[in-house]
N, C-alpha and C positions, 0 to 999 in steps of 0.2 A: 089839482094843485094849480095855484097863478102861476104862470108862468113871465118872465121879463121881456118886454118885448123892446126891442132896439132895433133904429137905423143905422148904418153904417155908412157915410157921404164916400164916400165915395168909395269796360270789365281784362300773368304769369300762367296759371295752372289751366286745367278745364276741368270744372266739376262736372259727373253724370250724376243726375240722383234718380233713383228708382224711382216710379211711376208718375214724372214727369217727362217732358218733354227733354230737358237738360237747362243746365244753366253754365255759362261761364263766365269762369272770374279775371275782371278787367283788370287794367295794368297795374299792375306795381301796388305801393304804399298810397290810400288817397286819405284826406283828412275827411273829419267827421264834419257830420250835419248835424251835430247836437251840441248846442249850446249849454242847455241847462236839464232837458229831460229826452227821455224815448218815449215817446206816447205808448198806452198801455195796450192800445187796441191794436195792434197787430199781434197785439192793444186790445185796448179796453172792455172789460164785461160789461153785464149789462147793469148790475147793482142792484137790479130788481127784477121781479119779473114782468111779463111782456102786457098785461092785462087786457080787459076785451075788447076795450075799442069800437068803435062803428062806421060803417059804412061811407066810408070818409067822401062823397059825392063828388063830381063830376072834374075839380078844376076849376071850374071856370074858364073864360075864353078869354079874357083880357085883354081883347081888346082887338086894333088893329092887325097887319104883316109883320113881319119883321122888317120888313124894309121900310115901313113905317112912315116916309117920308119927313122932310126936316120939322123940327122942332118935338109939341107934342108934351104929354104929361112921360114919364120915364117908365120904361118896361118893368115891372114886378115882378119879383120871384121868391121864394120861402129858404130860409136853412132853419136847419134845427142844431144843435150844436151844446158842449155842455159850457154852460157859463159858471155853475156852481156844480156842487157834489166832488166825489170823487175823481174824476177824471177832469175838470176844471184846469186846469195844468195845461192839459194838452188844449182844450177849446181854446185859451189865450192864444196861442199859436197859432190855432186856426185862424183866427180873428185879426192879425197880422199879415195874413197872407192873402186875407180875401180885401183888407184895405187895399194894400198894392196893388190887387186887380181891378178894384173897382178904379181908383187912380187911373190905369192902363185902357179900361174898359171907357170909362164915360171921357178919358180924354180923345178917343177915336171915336165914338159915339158906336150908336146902332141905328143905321141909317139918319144919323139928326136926333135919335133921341138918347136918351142915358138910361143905367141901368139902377133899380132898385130894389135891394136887398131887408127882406122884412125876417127880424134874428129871433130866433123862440129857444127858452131854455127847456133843455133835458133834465135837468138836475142831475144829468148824470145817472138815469136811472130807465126802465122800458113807459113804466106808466105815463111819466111825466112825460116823455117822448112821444108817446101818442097823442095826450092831448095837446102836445104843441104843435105838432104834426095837422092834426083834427082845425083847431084854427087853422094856421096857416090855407088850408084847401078847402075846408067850409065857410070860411068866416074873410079872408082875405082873396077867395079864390086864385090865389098862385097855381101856373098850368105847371113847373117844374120848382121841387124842394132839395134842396143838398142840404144832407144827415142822415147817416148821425155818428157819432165817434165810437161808442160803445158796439159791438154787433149785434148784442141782443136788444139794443138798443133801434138799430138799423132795419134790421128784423121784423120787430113790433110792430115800429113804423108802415114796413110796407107788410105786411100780414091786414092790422087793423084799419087803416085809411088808404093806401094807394092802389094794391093789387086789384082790387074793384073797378079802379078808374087807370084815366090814361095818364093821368098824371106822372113826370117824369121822375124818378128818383133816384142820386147820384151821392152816393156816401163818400164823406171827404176820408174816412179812417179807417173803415172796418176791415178786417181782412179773415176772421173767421172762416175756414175752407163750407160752414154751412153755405153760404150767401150763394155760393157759386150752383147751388139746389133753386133760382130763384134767376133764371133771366130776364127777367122784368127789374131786377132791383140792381142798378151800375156800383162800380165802385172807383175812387181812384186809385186806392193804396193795392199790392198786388196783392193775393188769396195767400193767406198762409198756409197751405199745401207747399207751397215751392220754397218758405221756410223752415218748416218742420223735413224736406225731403233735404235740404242742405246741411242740417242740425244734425241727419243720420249718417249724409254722406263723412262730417266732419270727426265726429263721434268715431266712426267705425277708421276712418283715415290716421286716426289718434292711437290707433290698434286696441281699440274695446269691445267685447264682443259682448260684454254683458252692461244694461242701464238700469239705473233707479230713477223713477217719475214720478214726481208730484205736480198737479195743476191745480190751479183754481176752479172751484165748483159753480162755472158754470157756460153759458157758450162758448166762448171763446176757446177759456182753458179746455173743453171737452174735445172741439172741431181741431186746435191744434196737436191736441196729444193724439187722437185717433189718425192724425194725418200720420205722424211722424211714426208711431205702430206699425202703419202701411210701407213705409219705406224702409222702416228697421230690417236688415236681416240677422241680426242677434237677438241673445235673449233679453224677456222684459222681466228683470228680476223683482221690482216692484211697481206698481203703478194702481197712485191713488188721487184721490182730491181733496184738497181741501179747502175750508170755508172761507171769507175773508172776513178782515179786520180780530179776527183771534189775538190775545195776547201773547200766546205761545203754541209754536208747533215743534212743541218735542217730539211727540211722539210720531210726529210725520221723519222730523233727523232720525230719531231709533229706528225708526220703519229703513228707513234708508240704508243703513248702516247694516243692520241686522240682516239686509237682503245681499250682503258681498260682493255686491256690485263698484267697482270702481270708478264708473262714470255717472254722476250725478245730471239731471237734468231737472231746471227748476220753472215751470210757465205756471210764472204769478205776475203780482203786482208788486212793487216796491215795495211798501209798508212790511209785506207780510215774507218776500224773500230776504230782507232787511233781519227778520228778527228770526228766521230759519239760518240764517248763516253766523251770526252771533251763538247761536245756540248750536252750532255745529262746531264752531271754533272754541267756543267755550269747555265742550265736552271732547273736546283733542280726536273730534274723528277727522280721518285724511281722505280726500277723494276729488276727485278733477271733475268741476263745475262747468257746466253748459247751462246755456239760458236763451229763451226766447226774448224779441226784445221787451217784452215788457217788464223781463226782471234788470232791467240798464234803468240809470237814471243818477243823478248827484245826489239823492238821497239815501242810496244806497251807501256809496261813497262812504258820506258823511257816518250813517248810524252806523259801520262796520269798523273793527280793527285793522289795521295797517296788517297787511299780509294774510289776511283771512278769504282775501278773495284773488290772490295773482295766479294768471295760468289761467284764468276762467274766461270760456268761449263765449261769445253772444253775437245773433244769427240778426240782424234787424234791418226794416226799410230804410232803404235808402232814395233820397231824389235824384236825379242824374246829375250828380256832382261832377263831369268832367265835360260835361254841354257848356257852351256859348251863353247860352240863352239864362242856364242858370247859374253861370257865376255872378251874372248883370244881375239877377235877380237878387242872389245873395249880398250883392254889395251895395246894392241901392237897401235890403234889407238893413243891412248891417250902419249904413249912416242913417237910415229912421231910428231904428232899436236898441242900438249899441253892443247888439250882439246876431253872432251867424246864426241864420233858421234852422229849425228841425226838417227833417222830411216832410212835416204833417204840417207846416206852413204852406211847402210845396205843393204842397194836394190841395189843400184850401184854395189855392191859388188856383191852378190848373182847373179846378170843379167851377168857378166863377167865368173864368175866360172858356170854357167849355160851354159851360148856359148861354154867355153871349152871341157864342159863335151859331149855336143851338137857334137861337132868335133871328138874328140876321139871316141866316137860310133858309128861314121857315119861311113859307108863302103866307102863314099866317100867326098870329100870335094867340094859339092854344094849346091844350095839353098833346092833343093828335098831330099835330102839324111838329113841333117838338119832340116828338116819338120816334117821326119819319125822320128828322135831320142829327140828334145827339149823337150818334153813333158813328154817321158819316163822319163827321168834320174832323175829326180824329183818324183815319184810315186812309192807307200807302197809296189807293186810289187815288187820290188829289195830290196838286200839287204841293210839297213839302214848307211849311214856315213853320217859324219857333217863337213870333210873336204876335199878338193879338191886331196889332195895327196891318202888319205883313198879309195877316190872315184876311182882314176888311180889305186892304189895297185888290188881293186876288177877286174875292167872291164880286166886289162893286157893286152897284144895284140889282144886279138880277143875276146874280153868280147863283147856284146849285148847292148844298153840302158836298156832295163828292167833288166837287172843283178844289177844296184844301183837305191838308193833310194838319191839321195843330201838330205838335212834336213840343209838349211843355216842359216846364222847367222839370217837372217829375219825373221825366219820360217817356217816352213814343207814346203813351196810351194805347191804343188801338184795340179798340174792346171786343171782345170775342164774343160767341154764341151764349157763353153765359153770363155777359158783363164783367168778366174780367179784365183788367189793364195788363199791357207789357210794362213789366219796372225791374226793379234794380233793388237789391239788396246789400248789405255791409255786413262785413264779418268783424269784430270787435276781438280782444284782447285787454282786460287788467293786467298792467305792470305797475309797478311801482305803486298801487291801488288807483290808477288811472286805466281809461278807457283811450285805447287807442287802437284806431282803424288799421287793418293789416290785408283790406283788397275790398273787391263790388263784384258782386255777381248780378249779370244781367238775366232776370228770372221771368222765362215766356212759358 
């Protein structure tokens, strides 16, 4: 499939949850990071499946250092990203967040030179993600790609073109607990493992000891319900999957219902938790709803009755909404846009200013040299900055990756053995059939 190619110019309480490390929940009452959606991929499936792919080759070396000396043609680097399909929603987002970076980035330069972003669409889908993947690092030689939103998506990507090569790749969305099977593949958003183990902690805190589960059939939904299985210590009275885009899941509501389970848990996507909870309120059954984020969003809101959904829990990323760094962001955001960013702007952002930091360290400008420093320039080892200029003022012309510490709008970062990020999660609440934030959990 063609793909569209674009430039772009420029934590009251302490939760423990079982079989993580722990998480706690940050002060007080904070507001939400969502304007108009929750991305689906902590989020998003993949829409499709992953298809074969090949040999996606070397990178390329593009070129010069990162230090690169003044002037100079602009550093190159690939995202994949959904511009269309399904998940199209959340890519806008992204696409807002990586303006502002590049903004931030090429107004600092990278030693004298600037950065440039070459945008491949997913459609929202794995196939189509490979092949945009496949240019970008055959045909464009980019030594590092951030994508993709979907994780089966994410996945694909690095299965059929990167894993081979040293090529860098940095998913702005994904959060599938699969990924974290895959240290070679980064992510920014945190693994949903530590939101499916807060979803149990909440559920069981709520004094439930028996669940009903439906997900969506396929990565995502799967990696997130087997997470939250793992940390459940009650029983799983139902737990099934199902398809998407269906016109009706009754028989997933009966299934539910029929299992005597009092606590509902729903990890879908809008559309289709939309028309499961209609059809739940339609047929007068009663039961306390929990959701991963990908069942939050205004369109839910909107296609549901008033009262069909209050009382209903939802576990979702959150960016470090009580950082410095990112309320400057949110509000510079918010006079561009006219409206406050999602998380998954945050990430977007953070993945950009990441690559740069990535290139200015390197000794040289290829995928290996890139391999050596992405990891660094995020880790407690260096000295601590929270903005992309702060982070050049340190390094200078022949500063190190371990000389800075980034600490971005989304969060510490500081990626682990398995490409995992430290971040921060929001625990949501419908009242009044509004979504309102009721704490953050910072989730390492």
């Amino acid at each position: 499939m063609a793909s569209n190619d674009k430039r772009v110019p420029n934590r009251r309480d302490v939760l423990r949850v079982a079989g993580i490390g722990g998480v706690g929940l940050l002060a007080g009452c904070v507001t939400s990071t969502d304007d108009t959606e929750t991305e689906t991929d902590a989020n998003g499936g993949d829409g499709g499946d992953g298809g074969d792919g090949s040999d996606g080759g070397d990178g390329g070396d593009g070129g010069d250092g990162g230090d690169g000396g003044d002037g100079g043609d602009p550093y190159q680097i690939g995202m994949v990203d959904s511009l269309t399909g399904s998940l199209s929603a959340f890519g806008e987002r992204n696409q807002r967040g990586v303006e502002l970076a590049l903004a931030d980035v090429n107004d600092a330069g990278i030693g004298g030179r600037e950065l440039d972003i070459v945008i491949e669409d997913s459609q929202s889908e794995s196939q189509s993600g490979v092949s945009a993947a496949q240019k970008l690092v055959n045909q464009d030689e980019v030594p590092f790609v951030i994508g993709a939103v979907g994780s089966g998506v994410s996945l694909a990507i690095y299965q059929s073109v990167v894993e081979s090569t040293d090529v860098v790749q940095l998913s702005q969305n994904s959060t599938s607990p699969d990924l974290s099977n895959y240290p070679g593949l980064l992510r920014m958003s945190p693994t949903g493992r530590v939101q499916s183990g807060a979803l149990a902690q909440i559920i069981a805190d709520d004094g439930y000891d028996s669940v009903a589960v439906t997900y969506i059939n396929n990565d995502y939904g799967q990696g997130i319900t087997d997470a939250f299985v793992d940390a459940w210590d009650g029983d799983v009275a139902y737990n099934q999957s199902h398809d998407q885009g269906q016109s009706s899941y009754s028989s997933v509501v009966s299934g539910m219902a029929n299992s005597d389970a009092d606590a509902w848990l729903f990890i879908t996507y809008q559309p289709e938790f939309a028309t499961m909870a209609q059809e739940a309120y339609s047929s007068g059954y009663d039961a306390q709803f929990y959701g991963a984020d990908s069942a939050k969003g205004p369109n839910i809101i909107e296609n549901t009755p008033e009262g069909s959904l209050d009382g209903m829990k939802i576990v979702a990323p959150s960016a470090a909404i009580d950082q410095d760094n990112y309320q400057q962001f949110a509000s510079r955001f918010e006079d561009e846009f006219g409206n406050v960013p999602t998380a998954w702007s945050a990430y977007a952002y953070d993945c950009v200013v990441t690559a740069a930091l990535s290139i200015h360290a390197a000794d040289e400008f290829t995928a290996s040299a890139l391999q050596d420093t992405v990891r660094e320039v995020t880790r407690p080892e260096g000295e601590t900055v929270t903005t992309y200029a702060d982070a050049v003022e340190v390094l200078g012309d022949d500063g190190s990756a371990s000389d800075v510490d980034y600490d971005g709008v989304s969060g510490p970062i500081d990626f682990d053995e398995n490409g995992d990020p430290v971040g921060f999660l929001q625990i949501f609440e419908v009242q009044d059939h509004e979504y309102v934030s009721t704490g953050t959990i910072a989730a390492e």
